[in-house]
C-alpha positions as CSV (number, residue, x, y, z in Angstrom):
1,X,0.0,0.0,0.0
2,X,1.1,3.6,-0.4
3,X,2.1,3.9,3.6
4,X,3.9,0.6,3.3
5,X,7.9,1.1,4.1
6,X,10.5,-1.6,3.9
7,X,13.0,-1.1,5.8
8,X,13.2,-4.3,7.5
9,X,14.9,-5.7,4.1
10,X,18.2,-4.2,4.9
11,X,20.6,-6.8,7.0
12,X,21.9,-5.9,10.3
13,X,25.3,-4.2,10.3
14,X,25.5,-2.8,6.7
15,X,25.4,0.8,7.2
16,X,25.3,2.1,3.7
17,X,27.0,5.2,3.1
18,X,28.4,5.1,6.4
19,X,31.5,4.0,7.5
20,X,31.2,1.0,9.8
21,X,31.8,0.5,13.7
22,X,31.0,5.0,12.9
23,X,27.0,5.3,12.7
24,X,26.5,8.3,13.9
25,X,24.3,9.3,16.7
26,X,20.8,11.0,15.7
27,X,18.6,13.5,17.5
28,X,14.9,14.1,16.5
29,X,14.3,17.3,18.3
30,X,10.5,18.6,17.9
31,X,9.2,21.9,19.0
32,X,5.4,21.7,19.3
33,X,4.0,24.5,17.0
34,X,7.1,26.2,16.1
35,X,6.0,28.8,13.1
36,X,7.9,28.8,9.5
37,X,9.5,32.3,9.0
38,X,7.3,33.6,6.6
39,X,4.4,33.2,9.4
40,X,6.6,34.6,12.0
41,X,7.9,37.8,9.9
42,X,3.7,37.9,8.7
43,X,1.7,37.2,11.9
44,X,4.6,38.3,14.7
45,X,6.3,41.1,13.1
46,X,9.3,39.0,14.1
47,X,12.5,38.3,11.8
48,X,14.0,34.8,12.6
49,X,16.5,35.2,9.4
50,X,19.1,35.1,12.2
51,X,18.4,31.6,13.8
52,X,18.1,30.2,10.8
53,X,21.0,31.7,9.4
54,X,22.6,30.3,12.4
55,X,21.5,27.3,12.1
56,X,23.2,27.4,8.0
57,X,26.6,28.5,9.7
58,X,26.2,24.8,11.7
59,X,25.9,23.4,8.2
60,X,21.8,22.7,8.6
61,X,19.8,22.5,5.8
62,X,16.5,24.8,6.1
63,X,13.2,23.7,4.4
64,X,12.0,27.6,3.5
65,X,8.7,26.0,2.4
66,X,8.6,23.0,4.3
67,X,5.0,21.4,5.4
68,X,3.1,19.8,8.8
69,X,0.7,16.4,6.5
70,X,-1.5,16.8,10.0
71,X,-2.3,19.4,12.3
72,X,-2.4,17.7,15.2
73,X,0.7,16.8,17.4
74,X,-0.4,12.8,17.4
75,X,-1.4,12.2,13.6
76,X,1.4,14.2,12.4
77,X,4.1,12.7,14.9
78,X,2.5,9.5,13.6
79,X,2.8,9.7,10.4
80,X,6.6,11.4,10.5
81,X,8.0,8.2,12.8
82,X,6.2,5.7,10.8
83,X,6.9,7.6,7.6
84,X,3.6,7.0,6.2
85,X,-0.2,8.4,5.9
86,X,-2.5,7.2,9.1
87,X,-5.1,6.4,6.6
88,X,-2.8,3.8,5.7
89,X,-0.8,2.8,8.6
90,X,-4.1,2.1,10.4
91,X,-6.8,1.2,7.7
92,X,-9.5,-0.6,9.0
93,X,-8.9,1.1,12.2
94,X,-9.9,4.5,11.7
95,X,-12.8,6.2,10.5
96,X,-15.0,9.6,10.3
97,X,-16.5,8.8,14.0
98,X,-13.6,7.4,15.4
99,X,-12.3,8.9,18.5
100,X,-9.9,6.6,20.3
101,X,-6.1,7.6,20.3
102,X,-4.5,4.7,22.3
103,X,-3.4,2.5,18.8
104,X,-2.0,6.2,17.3
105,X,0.0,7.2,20.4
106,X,1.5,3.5,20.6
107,X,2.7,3.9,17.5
108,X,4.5,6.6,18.0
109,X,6.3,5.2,20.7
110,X,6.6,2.2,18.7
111,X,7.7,3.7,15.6
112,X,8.6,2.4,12.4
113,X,12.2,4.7,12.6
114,X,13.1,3.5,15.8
115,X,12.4,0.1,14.8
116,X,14.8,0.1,11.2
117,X,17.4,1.8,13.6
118,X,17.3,-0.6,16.5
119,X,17.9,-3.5,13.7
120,X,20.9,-1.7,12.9
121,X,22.4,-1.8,16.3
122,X,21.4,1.8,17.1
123,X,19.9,2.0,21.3
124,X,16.6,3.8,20.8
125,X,16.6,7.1,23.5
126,X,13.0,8.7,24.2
127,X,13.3,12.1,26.0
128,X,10.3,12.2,28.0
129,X,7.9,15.4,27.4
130,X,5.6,16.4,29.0
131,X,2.5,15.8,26.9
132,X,0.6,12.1,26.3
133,X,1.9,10.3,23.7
134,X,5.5,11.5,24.4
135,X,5.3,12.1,28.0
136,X,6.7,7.7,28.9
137,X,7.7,4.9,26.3
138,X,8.0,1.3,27.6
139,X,9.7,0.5,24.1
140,X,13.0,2.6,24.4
141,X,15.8,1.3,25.5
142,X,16.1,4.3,28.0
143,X,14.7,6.7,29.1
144,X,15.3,10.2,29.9
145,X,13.1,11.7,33.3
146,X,12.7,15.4,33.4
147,X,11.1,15.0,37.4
148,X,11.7,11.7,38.6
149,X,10.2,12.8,41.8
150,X,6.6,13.7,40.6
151,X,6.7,12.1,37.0
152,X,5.0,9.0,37.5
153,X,3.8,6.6,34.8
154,X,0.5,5.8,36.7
155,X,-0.8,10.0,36.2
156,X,0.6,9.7,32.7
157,X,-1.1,6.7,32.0
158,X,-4.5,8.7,33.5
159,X,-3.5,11.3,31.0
160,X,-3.3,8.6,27.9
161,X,-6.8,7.1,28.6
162,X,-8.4,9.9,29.7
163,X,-10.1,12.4,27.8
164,X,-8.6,16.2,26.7
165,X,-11.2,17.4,28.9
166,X,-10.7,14.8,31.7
167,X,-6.2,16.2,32.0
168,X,-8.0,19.8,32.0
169,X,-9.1,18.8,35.5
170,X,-5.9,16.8,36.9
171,X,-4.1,18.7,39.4
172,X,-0.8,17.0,38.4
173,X,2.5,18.3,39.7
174,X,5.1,18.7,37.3
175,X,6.6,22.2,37.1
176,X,6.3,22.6,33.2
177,X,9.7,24.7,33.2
178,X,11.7,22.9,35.1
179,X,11.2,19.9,32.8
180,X,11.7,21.8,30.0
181,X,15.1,23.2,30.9
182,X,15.9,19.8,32.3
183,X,15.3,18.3,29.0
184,X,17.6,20.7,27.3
185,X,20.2,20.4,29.8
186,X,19.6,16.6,29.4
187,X,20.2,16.6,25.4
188,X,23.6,18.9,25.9
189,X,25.1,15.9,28.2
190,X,23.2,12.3,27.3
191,X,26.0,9.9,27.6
192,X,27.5,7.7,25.5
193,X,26.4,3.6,25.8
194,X,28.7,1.7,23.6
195,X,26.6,1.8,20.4
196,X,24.7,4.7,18.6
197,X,21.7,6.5,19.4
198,X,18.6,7.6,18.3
199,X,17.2,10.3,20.8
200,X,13.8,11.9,19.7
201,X,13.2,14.9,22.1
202,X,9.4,16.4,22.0
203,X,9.3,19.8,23.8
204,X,5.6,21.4,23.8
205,X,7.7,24.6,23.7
206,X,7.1,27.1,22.0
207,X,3.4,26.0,22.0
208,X,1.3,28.1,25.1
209,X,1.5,28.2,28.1
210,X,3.7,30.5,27.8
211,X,6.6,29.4,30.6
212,X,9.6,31.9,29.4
213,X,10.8,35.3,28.4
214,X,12.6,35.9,25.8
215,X,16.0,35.9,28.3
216,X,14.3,32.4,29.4
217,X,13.2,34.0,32.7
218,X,10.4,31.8,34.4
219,X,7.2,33.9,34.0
220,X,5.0,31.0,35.7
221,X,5.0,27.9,37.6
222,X,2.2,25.9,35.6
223,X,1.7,22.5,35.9
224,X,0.2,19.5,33.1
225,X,-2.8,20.3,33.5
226,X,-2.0,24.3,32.6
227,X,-1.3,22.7,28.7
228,X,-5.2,22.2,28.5
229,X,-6.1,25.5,30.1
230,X,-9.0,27.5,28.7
231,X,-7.2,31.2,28.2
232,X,-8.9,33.7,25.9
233,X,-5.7,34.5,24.5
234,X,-3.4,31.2,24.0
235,X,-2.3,31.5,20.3
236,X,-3.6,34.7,20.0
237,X,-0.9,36.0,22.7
238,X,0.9,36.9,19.9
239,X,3.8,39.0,21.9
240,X,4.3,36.3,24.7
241,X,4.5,33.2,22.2
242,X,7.4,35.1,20.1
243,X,9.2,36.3,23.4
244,X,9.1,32.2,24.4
245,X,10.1,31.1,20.6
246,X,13.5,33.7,20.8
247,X,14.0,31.8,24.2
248,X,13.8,28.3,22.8
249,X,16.0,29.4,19.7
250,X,18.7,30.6,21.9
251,X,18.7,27.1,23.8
252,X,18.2,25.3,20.6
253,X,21.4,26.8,19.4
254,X,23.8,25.8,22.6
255,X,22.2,22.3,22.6
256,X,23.3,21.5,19.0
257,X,26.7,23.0,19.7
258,X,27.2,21.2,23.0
259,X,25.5,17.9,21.0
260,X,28.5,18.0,18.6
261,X,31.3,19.2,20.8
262,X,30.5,15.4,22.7
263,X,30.3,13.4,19.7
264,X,33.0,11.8,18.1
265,X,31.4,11.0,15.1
266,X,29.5,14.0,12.8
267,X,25.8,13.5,14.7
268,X,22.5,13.6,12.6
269,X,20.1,16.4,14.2
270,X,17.0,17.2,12.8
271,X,14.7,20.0,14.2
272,X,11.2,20.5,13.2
273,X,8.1,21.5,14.3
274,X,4.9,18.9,14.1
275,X,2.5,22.2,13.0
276,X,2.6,25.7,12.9
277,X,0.4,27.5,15.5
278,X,-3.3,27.9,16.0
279,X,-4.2,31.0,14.7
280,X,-7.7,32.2,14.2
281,X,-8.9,36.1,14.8
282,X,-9.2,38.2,11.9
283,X,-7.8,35.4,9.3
284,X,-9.8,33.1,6.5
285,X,-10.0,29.8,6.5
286,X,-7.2,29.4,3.7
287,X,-5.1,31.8,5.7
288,X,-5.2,29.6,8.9
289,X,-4.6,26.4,7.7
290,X,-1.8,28.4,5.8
291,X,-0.3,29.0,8.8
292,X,-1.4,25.6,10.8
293,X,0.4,23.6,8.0
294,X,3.7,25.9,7.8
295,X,6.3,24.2,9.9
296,X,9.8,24.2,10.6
297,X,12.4,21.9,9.4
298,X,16.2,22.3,9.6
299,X,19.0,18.8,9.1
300,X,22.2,18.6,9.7
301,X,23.1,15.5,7.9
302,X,27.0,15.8,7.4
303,X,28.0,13.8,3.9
304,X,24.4,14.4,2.3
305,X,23.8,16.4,-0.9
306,X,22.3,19.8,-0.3
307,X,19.2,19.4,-1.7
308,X,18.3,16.1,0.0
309,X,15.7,17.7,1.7
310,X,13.4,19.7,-0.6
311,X,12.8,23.6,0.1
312,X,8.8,22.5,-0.4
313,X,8.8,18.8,1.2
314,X,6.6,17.8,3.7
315,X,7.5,15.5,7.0
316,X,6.3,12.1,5.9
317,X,9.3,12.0,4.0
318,X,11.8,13.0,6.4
319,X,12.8,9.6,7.6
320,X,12.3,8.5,4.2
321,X,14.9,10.5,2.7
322,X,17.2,10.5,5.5
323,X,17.4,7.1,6.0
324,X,17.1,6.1,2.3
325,X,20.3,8.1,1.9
326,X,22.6,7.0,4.9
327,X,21.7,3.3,4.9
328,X,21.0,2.5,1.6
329,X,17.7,1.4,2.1
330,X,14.6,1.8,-0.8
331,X,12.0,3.7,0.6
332,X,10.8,6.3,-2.5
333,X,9.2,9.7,-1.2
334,X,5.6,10.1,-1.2
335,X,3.7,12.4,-3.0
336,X,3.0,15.5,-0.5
337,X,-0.8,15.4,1.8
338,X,-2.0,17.3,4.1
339,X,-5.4,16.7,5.6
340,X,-7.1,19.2,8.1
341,X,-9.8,17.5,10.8
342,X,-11.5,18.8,13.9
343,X,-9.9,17.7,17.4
344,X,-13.0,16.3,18.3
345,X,-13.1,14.3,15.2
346,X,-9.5,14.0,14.7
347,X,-10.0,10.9,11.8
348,X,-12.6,13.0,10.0
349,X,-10.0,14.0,7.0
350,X,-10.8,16.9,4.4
351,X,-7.8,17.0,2.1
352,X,-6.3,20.0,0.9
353,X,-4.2,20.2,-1.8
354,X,-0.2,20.8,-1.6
355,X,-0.3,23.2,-4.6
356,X,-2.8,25.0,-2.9
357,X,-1.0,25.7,0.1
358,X,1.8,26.7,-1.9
359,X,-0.6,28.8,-3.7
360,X,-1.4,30.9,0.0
361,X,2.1,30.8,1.2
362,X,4.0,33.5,-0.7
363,X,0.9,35.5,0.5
364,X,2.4,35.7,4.2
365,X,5.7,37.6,3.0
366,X,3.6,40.7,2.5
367,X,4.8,41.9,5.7
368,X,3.8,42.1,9.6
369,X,0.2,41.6,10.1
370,X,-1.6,44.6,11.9
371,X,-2.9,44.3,15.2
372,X,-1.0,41.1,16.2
373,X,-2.0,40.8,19.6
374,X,-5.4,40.7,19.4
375,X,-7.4,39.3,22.0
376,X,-8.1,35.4,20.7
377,X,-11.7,35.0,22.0
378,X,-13.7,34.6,19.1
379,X,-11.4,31.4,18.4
380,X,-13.3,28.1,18.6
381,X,-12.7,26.2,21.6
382,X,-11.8,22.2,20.0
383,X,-8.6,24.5,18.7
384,X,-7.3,25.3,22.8
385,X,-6.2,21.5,23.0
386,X,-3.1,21.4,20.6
């Protein structure tokens, strides 16, 4: 089928372009709702041309147009680590009414990249974050706590079953920025095991609530639950979701340069974001999901071609690509999806076109949008959960 991959034909130990007994360690770093440039410079009056230039004088490659396939963390998270569509990874299993999210979140956990790694002798390293699907995995080989002390798998289990509305009212106790700086911290000094890694890091940062300033001062003390807060403002807090983003950039920056100082072998390190952000007042249907589908994508992949990844690709391909290139394996790109759904009906697809959102895109370099912190109320609530 279209979703199918085959990476399981490739033999144990024969790494492909790379030289052996020297695979390099590789870091999947997402940052929840992180915004393209074009949205930022449109929507925030904010010029990231510096981080990303930045990022090109650590040798990254940036994606200028690349592209979220879901706008939701799960299906699109899904559907990156799995390197397929969900219609196709789970047909039979979902459908316009269906609701549950148990068999998605596993599958992230239990992901079709982790699982072509682990065959090649790479251990599989799971960061934990601080949101459901990401927040434990039983599969890794280990694990990464941000708060041993009040982390425990039993509320985050609670928070897997339960519903959206159900974690709004848990009083759970983990201090959402101390994980988050723990996590950082946690990526600059991960030890070395013996064999190579594969570390996927989610941070719900820059994604509300809105934890830092711009210097990365705490602002709040909010807990798990706070990430399913009812706030009139949330993406619409236009000012306090750029000041966190400058924050994350800055840590972003030291953890790739602390990640290579420690490695003795050229690491792999992809950032991306799973979506861009929720935005609502004052815009048109074809400009939000212009702006919900714009995400971020930037690989350093030392010994790759420059145009490996596509200015205009989208994430299913990501693994595709990358591992099709290092390890010789065949897995062809997919043509480019994106489907839009309700987070009430997350399975309830409407597809829209990839030349159409290229079509709205070189719309949102007309310049900072006025009044961009507008008060977000009008927004409709089955948006405030991702």
């Amino acid at each position: 089928s279209p979703g199918e991959t085959h990476t399981e034909s490739r033999s144990p130990g024969v790494p492909g372009r790379l030289q052996p007994g020297r695979l390099p360690d590789i870091y999947f770093i997402v940052l929840d709702g992180y915004a393209r440039q074009d949205v930022l410079l449109r929507y925030y009056a904010h010029d990231n041309a510096p981080f990303l230039s930045a990022l090109r004088g650590r040798d990254f490659q940036v994606s200028t147009q690349g592209s979220a396939n879901y706008e939701w963390t799960f299906l699109s998270l899904a559907s990156t680590l799995n390197m397929g569509y969900v219609q196709d990874l789970f047909a039979g299993q979902v459908g316009p009414g269906s609701v549950s999210r148990a068999f998605v979140y596993d599958r992230i956990r239990d992901n079709e990249t982790a699982r072509f790694l682990r065959v090649q002798g790479y251990e599989i390293v799971h960061v934990r974050s601080t949101w459901g699907a990401t927040s434990v995995n039983p599969y890794a080989d280990r694990e990464v706590r941000c708060e041993s002390s009040v982390y425990t798998s039993e509320f985050m289990r609670a928070v897997d079953e339960a519903s959206w509305l159900g974690a709004f009212h848990s009083k759970a106790g983990v201090d959402l920025a101390r994980c988050n700086l723990a996590n950082f911290e946690a990526l600059e000094q991960l030890t070395a095991s013996g064999q190579p890694k594969f570390v996927f890091a989610h941070f719900v940062l820059p994604h509300h609530p809105y934890l830092f300033d711009r210097n990365g001062r705490v602002l709040r003390n909010a807990v798990v639950s706070n990430q399913f807060e009812f706030q009139k403002r949330l993406w619409e807090d236009r000012d306090s979701y750029r000041a966190q983003l400058e924050f994350v950039n800055r840590r972003v920056l030291e953890t790739v340069d602390a990640i290579r100082r420690r490695s003795a072998v050229p690491p792999l390190i992809l950032i991306v974001s799973d979506h861009g952000p929720g935005l609502h007042r004052g815009l048109s249907d074809s400009s939000r999901d212009a702006v919900r589908f714009a995400n971020l994508g930037a690989y350093l992949l030392p010994g790759a071609p420059p145009d490996l990844m596509p200015a205009t690709g989208s994430a299913v391909n990501q693994f595709r690509r990358i591992l099709g290139f290092y390890f010789g394996v065949d897995l062809p790109a997919l043509p480019d999806r994106h489907f839009t759904s309700s987070n009430a009906r997350p399975y309830d697809f409407r597809e829209l076109p990839h030349e159409k959102l290229r079509e709205w895109w070189p719309g949102m370099t007309a310049g900072p949008h006025a009044n961009a912190n507008q008060d977000g109320s009008a927004a409709r609530v089955e948006d405030f959960n991702d």
